[in-house]
N, CA, C and O of each residue as an XYZ file, in Angstrom:
772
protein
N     -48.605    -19.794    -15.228
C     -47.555    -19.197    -14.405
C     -46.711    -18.266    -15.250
O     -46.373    -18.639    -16.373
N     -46.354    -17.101    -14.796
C     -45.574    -16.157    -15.114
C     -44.085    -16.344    -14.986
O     -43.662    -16.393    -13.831
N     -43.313    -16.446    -15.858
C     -42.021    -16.901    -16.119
C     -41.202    -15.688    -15.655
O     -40.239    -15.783    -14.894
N     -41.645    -14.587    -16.154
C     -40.949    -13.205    -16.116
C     -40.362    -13.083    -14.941
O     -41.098    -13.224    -13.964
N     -38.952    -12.803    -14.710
C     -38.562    -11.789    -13.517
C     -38.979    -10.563    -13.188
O     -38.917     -9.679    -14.043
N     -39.565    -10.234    -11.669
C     -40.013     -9.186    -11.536
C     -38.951     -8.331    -10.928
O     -38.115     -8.993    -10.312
N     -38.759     -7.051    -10.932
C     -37.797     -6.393    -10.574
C     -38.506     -5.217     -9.711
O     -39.438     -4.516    -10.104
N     -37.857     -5.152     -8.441
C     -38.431     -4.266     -7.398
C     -38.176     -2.573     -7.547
O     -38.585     -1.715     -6.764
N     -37.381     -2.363     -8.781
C     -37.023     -0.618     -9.258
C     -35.631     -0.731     -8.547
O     -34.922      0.252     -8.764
N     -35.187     -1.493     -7.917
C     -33.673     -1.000     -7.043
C     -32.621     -2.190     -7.668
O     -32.735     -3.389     -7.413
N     -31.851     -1.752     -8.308
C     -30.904     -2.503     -8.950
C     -29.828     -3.104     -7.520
O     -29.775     -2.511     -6.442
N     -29.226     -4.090     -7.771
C     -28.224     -4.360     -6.272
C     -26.957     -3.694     -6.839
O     -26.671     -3.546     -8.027
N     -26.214     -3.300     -5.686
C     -25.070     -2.583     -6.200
C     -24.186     -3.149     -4.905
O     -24.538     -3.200     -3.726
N     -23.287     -3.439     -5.332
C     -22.157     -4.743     -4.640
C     -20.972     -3.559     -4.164
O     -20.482     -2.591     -4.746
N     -20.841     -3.983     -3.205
C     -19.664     -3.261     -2.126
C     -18.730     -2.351     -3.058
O     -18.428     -1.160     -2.984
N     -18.292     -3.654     -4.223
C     -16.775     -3.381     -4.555
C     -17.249     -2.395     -5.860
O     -16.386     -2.143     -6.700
N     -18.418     -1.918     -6.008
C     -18.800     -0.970     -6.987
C     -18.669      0.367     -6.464
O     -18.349      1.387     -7.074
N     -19.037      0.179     -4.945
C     -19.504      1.447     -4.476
C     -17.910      2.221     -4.658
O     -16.906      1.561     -4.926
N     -17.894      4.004     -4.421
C     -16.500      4.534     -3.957
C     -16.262      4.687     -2.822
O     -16.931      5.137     -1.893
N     -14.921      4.164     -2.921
C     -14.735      4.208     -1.406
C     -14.347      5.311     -0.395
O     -13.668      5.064      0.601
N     -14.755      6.390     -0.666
C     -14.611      7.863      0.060
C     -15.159      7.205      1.717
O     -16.021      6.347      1.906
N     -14.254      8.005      2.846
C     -14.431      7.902      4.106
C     -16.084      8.772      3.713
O     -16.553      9.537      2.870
N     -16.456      8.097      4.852
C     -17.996      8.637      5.388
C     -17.836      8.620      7.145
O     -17.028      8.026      7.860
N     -19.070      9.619      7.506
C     -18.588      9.980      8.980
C     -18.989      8.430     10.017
O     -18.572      8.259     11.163
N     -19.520      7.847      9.555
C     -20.166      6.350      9.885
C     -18.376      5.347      9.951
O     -17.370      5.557      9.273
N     -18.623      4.259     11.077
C     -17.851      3.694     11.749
C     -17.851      2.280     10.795
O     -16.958      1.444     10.657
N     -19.044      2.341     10.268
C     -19.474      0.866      9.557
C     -18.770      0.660      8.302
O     -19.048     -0.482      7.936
N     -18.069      1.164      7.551
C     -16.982      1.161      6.227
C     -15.901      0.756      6.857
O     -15.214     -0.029      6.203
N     -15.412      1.104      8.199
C     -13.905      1.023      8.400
C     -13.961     -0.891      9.297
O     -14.778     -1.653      9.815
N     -12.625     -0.823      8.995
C     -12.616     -2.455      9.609
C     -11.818     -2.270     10.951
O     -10.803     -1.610     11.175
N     -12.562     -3.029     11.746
C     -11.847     -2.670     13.188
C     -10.277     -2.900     13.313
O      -9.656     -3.567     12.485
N      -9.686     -2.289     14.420
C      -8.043     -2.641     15.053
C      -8.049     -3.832     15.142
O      -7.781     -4.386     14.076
N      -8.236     -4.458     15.936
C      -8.295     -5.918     16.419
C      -8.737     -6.708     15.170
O      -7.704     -7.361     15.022
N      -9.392     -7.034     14.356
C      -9.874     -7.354     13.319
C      -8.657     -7.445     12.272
O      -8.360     -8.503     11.718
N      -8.088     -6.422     12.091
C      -7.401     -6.537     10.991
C      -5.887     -6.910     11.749
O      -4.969     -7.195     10.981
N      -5.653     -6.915     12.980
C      -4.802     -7.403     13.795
C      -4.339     -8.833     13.468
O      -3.297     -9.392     13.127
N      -5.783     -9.196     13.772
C      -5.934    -10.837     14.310
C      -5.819    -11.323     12.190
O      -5.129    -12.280     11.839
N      -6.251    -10.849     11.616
C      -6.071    -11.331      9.978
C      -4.470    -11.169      9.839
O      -3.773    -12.081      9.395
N      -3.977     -9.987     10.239
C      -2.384     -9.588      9.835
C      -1.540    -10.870     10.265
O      -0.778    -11.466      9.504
N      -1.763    -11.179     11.478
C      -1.326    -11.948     12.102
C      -1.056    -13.331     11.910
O      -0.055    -14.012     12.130
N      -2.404    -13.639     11.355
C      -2.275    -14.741     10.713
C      -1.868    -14.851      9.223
O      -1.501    -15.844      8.596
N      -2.001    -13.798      8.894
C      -1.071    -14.270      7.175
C       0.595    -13.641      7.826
O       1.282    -13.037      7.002
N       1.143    -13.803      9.213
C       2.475    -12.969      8.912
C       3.148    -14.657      9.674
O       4.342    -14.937      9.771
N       1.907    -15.596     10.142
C       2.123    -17.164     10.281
C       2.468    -17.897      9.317
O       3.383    -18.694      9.106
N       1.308    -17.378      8.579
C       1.304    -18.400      7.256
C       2.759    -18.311      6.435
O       3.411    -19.292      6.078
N       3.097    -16.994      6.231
C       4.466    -17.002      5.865
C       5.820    -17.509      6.408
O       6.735    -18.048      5.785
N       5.737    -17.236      7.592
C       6.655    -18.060      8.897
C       6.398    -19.142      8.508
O       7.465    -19.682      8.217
N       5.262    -20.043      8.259
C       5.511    -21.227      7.963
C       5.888    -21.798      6.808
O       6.095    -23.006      6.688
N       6.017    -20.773      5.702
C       6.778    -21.640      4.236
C       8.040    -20.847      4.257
O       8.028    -20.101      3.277
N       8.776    -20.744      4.738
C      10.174    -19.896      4.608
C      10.749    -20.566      6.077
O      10.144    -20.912      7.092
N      12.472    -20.588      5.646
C      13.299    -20.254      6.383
C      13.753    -19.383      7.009
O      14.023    -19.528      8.201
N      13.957    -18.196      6.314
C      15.205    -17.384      6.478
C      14.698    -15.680      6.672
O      14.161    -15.060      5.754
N      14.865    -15.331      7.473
C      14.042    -13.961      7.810
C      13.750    -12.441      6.271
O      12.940    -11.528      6.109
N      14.931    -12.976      5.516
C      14.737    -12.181      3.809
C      13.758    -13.201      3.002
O      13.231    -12.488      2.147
N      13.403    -14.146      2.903
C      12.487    -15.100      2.395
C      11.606    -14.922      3.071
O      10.664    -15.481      2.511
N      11.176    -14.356      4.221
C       9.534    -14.247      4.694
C       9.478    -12.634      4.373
O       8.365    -12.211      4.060
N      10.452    -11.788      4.413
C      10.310    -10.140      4.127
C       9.967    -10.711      2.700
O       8.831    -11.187      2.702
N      10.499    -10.794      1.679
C      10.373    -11.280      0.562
C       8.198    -11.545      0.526
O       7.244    -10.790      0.339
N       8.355    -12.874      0.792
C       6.539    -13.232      0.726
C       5.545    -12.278      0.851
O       4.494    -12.238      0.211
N       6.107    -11.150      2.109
C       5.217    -10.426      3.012
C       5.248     -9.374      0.952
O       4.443     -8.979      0.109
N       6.243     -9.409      1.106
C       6.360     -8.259      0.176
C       5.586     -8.374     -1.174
O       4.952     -7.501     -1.766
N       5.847     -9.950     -1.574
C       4.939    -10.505     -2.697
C       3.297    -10.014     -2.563
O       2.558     -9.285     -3.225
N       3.165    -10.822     -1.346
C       1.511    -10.547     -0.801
C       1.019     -9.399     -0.956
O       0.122     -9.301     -1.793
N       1.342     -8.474     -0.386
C       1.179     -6.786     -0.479
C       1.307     -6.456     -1.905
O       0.385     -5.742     -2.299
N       2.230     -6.785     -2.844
C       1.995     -6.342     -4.181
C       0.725     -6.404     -4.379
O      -0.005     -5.510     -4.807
N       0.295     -8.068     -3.891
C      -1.029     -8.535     -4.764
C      -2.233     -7.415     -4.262
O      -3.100     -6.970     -5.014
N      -2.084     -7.088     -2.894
C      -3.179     -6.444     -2.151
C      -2.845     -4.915     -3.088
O      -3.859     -4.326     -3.463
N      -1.490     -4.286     -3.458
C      -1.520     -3.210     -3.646
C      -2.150     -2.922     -5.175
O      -2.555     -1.766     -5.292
N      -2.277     -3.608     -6.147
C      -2.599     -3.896     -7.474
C      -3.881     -3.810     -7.135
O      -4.198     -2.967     -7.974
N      -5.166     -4.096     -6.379
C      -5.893     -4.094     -6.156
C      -6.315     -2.521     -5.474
O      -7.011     -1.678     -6.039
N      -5.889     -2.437     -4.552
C      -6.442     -0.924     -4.127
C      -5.875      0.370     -5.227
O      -6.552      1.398     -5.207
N      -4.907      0.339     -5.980
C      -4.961      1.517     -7.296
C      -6.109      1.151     -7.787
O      -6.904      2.088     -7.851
N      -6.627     -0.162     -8.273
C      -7.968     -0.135     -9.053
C      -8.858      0.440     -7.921
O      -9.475      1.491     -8.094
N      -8.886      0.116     -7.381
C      -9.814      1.011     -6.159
C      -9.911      2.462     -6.002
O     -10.903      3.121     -6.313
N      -8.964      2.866     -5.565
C      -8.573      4.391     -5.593
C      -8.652      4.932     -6.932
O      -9.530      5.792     -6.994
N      -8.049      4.737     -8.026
C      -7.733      5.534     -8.991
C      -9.052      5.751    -10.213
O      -9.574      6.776    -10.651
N      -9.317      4.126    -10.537
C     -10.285      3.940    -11.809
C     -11.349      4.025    -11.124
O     -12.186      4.744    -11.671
N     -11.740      3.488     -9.925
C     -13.582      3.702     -9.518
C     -13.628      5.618     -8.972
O     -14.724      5.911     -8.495
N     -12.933      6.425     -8.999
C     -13.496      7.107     -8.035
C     -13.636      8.433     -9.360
O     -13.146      8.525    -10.485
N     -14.352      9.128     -8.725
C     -15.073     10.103     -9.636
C     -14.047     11.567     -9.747
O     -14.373     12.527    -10.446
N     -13.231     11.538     -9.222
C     -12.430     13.044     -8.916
C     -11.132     11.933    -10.017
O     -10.702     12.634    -10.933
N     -10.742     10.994    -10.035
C      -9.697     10.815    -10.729
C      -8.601     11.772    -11.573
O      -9.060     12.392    -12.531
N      -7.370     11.900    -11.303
C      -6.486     12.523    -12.054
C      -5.047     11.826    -11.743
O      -4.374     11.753    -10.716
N      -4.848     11.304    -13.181
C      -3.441     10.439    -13.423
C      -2.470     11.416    -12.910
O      -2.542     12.606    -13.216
N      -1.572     10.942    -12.143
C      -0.491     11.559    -11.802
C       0.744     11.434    -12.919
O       0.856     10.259    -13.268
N       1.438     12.074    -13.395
C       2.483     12.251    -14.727
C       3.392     12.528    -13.845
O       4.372     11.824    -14.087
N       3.582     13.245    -12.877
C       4.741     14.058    -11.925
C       5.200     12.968    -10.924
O       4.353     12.268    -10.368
N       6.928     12.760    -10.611
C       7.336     11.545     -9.869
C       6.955     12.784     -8.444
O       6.379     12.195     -7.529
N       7.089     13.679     -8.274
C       6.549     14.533     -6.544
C       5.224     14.204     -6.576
O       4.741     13.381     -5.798
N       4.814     14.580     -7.124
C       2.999     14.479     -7.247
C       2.301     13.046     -6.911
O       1.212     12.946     -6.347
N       3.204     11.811     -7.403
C       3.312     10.972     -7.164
C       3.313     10.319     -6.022
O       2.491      9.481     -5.649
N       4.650     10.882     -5.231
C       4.800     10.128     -4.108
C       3.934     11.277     -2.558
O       3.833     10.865     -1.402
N       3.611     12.213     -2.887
C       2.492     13.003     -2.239
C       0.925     12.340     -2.427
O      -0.068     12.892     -1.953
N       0.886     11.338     -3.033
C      -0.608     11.156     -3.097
C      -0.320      9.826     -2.533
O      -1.380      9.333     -2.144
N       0.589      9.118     -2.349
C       0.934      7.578     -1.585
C       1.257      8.265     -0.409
O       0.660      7.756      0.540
N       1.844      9.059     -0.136
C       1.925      9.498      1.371
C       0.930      9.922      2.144
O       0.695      9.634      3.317
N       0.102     10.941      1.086
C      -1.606     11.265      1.983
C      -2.523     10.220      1.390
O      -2.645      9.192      2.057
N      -3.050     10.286      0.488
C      -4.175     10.071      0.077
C      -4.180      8.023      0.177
O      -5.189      7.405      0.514
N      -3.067      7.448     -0.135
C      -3.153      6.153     -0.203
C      -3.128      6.008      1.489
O      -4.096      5.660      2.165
N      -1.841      6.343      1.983
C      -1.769      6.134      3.639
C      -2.967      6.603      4.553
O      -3.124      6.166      5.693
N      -3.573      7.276      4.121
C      -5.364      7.638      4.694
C      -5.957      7.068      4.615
O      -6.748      6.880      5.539
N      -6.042      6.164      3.121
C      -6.795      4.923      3.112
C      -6.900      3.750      3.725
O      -7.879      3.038      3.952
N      -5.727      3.632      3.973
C      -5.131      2.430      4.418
C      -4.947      2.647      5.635
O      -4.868      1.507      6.094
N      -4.798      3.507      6.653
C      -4.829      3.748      7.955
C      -4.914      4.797      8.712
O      -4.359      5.236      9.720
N      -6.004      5.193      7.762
C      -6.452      6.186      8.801
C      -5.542      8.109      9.030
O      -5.746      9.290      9.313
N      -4.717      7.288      8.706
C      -3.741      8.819      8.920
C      -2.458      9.172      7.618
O      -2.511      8.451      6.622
N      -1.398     10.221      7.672
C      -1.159     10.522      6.593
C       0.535      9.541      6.754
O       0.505      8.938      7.827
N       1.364      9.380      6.281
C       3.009      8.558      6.637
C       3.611     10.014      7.422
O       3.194     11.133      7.122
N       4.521      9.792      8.329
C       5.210     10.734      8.468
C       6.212     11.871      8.171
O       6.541     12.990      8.566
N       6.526     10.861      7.176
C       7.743     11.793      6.337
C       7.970     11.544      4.984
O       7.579     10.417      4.679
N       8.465     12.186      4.038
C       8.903     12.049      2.593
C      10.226     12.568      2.395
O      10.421     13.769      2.583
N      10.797     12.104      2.178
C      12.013     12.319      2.163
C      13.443     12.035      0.764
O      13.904     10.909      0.575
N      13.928     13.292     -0.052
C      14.520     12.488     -1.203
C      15.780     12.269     -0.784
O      16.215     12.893      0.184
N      16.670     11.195     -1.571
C      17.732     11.103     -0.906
C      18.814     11.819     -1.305
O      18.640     12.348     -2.403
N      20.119     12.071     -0.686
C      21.121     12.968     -0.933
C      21.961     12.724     -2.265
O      22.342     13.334     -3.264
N      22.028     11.329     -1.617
C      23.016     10.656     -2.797
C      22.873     10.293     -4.258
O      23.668     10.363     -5.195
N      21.301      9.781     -4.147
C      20.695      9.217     -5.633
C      19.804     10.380     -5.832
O      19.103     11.004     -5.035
N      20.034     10.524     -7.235
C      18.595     11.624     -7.671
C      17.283     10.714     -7.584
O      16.160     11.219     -7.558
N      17.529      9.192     -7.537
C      16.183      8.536     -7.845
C      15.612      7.603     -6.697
O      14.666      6.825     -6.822
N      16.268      7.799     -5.704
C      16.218      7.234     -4.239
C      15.211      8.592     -3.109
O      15.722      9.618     -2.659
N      13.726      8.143     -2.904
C      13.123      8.714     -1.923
C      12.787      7.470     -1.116
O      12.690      6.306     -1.504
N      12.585      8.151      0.476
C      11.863      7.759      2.124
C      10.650      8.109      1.901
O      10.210      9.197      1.531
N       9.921      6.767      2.231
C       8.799      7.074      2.978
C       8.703      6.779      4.222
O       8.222      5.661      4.400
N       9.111      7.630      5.629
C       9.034      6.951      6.728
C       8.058      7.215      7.954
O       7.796      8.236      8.590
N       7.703      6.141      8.025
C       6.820      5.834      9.185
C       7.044      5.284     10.631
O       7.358      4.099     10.740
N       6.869      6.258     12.040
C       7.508      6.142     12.502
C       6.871      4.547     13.836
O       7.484      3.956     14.724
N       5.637      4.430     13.383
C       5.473      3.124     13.704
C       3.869      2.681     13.091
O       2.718      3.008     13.383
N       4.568      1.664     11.985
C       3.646      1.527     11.006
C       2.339      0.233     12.170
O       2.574     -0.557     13.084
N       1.587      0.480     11.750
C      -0.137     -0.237     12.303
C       0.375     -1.926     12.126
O      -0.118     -2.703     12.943
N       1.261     -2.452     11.176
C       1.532     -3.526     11.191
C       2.612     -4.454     11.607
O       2.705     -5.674     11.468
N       3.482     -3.505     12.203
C       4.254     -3.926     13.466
C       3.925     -3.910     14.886
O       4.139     -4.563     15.907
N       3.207     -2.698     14.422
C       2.349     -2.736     16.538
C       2.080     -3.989     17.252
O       2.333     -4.026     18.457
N       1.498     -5.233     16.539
C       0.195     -6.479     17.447
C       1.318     -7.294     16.860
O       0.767     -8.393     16.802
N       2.482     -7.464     16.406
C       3.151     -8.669     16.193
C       4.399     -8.643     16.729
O       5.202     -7.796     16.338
N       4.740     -9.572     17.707
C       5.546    -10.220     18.391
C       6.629    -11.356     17.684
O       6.278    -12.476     17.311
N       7.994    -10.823     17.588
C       8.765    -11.380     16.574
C      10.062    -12.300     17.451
O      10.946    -11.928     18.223
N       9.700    -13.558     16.943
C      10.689    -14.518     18.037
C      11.962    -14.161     18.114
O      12.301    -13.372     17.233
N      12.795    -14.480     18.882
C      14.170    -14.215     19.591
C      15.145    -14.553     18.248
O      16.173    -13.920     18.006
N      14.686    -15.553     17.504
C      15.890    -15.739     15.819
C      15.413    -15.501     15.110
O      15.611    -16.267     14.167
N      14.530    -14.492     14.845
C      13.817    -13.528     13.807
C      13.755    -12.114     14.275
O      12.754    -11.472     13.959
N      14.587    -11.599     14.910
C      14.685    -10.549     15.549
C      14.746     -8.482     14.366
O      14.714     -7.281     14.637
N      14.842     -9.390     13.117
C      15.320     -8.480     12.780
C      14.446     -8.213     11.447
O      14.861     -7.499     10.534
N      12.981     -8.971     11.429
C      11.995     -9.141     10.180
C      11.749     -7.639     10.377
O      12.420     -7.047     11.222
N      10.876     -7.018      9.689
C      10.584     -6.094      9.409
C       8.912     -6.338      8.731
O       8.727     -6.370      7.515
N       7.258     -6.572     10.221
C       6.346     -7.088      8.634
C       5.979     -5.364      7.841
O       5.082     -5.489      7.007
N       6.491     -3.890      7.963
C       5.766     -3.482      6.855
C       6.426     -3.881      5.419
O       6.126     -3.203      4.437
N       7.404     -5.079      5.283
C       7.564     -5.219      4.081
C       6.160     -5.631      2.909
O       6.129     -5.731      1.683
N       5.009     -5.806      4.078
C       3.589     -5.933      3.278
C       3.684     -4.530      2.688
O       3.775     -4.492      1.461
N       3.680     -3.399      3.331
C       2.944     -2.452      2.910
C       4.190     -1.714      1.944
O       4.114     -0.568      1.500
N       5.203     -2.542      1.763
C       6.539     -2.240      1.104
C       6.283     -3.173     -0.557
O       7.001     -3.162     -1.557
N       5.295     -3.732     -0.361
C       4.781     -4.602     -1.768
C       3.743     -3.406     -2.111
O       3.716     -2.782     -3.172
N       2.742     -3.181     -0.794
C       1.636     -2.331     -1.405
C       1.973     -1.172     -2.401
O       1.515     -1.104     -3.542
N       2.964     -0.127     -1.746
C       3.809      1.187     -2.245
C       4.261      0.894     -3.693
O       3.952      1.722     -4.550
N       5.174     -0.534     -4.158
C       6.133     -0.963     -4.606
C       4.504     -0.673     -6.178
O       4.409      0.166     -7.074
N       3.311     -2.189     -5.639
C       2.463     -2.107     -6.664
C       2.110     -1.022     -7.553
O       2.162     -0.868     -8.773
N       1.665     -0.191     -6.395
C       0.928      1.372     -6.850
C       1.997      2.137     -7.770
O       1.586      2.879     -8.662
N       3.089      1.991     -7.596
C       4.074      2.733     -8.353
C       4.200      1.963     -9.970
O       4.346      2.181    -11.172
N       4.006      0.847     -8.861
C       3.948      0.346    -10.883
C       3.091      0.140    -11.904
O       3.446      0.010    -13.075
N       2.074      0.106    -11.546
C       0.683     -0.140    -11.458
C       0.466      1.810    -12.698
O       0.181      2.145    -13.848
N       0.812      2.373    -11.506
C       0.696      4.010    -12.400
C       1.741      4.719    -13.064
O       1.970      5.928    -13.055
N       2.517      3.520    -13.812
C       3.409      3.415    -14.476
C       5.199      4.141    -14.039
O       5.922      4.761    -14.818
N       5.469      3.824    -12.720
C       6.142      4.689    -11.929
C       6.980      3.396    -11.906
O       6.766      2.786    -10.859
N       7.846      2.786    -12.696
C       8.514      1.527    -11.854
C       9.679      1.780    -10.931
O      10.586      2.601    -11.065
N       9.443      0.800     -9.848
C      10.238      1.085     -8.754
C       9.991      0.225     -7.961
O       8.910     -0.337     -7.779
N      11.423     -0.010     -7.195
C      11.815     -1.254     -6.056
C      11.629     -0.980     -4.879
O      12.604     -0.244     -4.728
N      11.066     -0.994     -3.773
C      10.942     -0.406     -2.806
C      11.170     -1.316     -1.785
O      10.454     -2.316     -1.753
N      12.320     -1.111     -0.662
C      12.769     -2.029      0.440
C      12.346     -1.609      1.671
O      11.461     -0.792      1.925
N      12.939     -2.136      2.303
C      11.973     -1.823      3.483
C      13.419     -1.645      5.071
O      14.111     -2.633      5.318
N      13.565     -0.633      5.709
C      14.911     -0.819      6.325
C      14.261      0.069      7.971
O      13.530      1.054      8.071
N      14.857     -0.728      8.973
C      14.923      0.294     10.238
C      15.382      1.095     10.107
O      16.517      1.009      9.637
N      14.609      2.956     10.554
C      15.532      3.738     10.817
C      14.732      4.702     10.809
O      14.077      4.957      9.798
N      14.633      5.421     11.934
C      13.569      6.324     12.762
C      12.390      5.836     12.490
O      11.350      6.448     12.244
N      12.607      4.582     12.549
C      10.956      3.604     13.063
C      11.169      2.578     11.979
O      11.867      1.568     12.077
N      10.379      3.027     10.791
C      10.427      1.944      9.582
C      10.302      2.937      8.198
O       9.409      3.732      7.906
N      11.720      2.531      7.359
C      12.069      3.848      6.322
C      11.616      2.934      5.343
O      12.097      1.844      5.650
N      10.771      2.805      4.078
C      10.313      2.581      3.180
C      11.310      3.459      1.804
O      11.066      4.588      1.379
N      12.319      2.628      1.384
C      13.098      2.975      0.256
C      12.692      3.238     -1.011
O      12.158      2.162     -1.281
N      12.582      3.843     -1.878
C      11.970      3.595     -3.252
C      12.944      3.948     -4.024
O      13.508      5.042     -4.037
N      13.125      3.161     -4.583
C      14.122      3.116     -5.733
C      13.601      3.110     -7.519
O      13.437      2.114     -8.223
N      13.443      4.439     -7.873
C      12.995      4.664     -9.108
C      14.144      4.301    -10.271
O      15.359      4.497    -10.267
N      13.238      3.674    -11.295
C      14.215      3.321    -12.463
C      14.882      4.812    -13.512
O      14.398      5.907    -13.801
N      15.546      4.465    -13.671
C      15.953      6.085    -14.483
C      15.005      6.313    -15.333
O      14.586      7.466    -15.431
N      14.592      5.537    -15.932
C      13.389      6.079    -17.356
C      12.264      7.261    -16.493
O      11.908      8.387    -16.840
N      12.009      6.663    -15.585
C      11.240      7.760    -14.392
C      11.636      9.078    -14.344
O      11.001     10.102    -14.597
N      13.112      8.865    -13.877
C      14.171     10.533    -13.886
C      13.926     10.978    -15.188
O      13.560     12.147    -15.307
N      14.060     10.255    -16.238
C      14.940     11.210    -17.102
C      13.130     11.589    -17.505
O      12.997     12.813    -17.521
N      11.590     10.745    -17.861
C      10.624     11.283    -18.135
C      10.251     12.507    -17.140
O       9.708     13.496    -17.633
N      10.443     12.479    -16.169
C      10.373     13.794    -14.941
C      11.029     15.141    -15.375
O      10.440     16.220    -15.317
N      12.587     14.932    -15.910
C      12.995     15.846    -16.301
C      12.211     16.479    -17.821
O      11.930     17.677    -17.855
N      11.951     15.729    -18.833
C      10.968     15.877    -19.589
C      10.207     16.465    -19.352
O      10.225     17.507    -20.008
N       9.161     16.363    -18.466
C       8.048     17.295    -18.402
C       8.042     18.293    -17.475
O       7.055     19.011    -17.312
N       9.348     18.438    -16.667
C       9.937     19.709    -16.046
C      10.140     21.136    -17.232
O       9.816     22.280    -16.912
N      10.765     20.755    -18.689
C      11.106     22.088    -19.934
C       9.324     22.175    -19.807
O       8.697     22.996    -20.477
């Protein structure tokens, strides 16, 4: 008997190798309802270890870090066009198109810097995919779940060495805060001479 492994010429190549560029095919994307019925149930699971409607924004927000740490390795290191962003604009233009495309299909609505802080930008969305299918009880009236996708934003920024706090607040739908640390400003101004 022949011990040897035989090999058919086609190596296996596992999902999480492939890049994940849209293709015109329906079969890459994960259905509405699908990712509904999953959202849903991790926005339970949190309802059920927390009290207090900032302690489940909080979790949602944890969770989404974890998911967002994961899709920069996705996006950034597997894909073949790669280019590190150095620029804090450049930055938050590629989380507004290129990450929010990924993640749903379409681009955020707005970018926005703020008046007051040089280091305070909006990302706002005027009704994010993960508030749509969830129904929020009468003494929780005031959760907010894209604080998931307020972990996701929060990761990616830090992740590509951008640190920053990002909250999550009503206001012309759902305003995504980012709050950059000064070392950010003052390296920005740096590579502005």
């Amino acid at each position: 008997m022949d011990s040897t492994p035989k090999f058919s010429g086609k190596a296996k190549v596992s999902p999480l190798d492939k890049p994940i560029e849209k293709s015109k095919s329906r079969s890459d994307q994960m259905s509405l309802s699908a990712f509904a019925l999953i959202f849903s149930e991790l926005v339970q699971y949190c309802e059920g270890r927390v009290q207090l409607v900032s302690e489940m924004q909080s979790k949602l927000s944890e969770i989404g870090y974890n998911v967002g740490q994961r899709v920069v390795d996705l996006m950034l290191i597997r894909e073949k066009t790669y280019k590190r962003e150095t620029r804090l604009i450049n930055m938050l233009i590629f989380i507004r198109s290129k990450v929010w495309m990924t993640l749903f299909g379409k681009e955020a609505d707005k970018l926005e810097k703020g008046n007051d802080e040089k280091n305070i930008y909006y990302i706002i969305e005027r009704e994010p995919i993960v508030n749509k299918f969830i129904s929020v009880p009468k003494d929780k009236k005031a959760i907010n779940c894209a604080a998931f996708v307020g972990g996701i934003i929060e990761a990616i920024l830090n992740e590509c060495n951008f640190p920053a706090k990002v909250t999550v607040h009503w206001h012309e739908g759902t305003t995504f805060m980012i709050k950059f640390d000064d070392s950010v400003i003052a390296r920005d101004k740096l590579l502005e001479k």
